[in-house]
N, C-alpha and C positions, 0 to 999 in steps of 0.2 A: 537526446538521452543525457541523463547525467554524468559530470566525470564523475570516475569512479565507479559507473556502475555499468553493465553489462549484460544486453538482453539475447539470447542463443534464441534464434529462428526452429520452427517446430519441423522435426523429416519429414520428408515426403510420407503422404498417408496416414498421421499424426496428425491429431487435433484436440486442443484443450488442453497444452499443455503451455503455462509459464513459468521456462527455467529463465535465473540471470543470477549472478553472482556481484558483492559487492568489495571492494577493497578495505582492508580494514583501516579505519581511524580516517574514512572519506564521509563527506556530510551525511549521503545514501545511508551508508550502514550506520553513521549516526539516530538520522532517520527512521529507518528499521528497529534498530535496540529501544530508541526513547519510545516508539509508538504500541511495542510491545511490551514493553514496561510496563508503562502509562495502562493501556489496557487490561493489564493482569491486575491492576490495580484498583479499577474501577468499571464495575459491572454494569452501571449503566449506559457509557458511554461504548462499553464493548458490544450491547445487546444493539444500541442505537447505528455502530458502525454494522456490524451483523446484519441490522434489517436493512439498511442501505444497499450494500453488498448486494443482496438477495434480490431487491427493486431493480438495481442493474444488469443483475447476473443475464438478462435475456439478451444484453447489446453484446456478451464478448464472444460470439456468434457472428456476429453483423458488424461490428464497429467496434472493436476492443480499445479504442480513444478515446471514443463515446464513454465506455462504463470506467477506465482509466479519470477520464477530466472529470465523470459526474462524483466522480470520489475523493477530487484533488480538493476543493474548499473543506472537507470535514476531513481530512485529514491535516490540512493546515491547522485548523483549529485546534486538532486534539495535539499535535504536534507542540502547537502554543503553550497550552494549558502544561503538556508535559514539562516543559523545560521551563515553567514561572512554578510549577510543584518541586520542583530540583531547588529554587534558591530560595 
């Protein structure tokens, strides 16, 4: 896990739910604010992250690392893009 950020395990007989909270002014919530930015900003890459999401959504059922890591490179990238559109 990242510092700074914080993932709460789901009760007992609960399923599908991911809470976690981030510390303010830690890379995480960096993270989070630039990628939502970025997003509101540009509809195609939101639709593109959108249809991704959706392609995975059957692993966080089965392997929530799985649909986690298959997200992790396209959100590095948008992550990129956000912060070389900042300078």
């Amino acid at each position: 896990m990242n510092k700074g950020r914080e993932q709460f395990g789901n009760p007992p007989g609960i399923h599908g739910l991911h809470l976690y909270v981030v510390v303010a002014g830690s890379l995480p919530h960096r993270d989070h604010v630039d990628l939502r930015d970025y997003l509101r900003g540009n509809a195609a890459d939101a639709k593109h992250y959108g249809d991704l999401k959706a392609r995975l959504a059957p692993w966080l059922s089965v392997d929530r690392e799985r649909y986690f890591e298959g997200k992790r490179p396209f959100i590095d990238e948008l992550l990129e893009r956000a912060r070389l559109s900042k300078t």
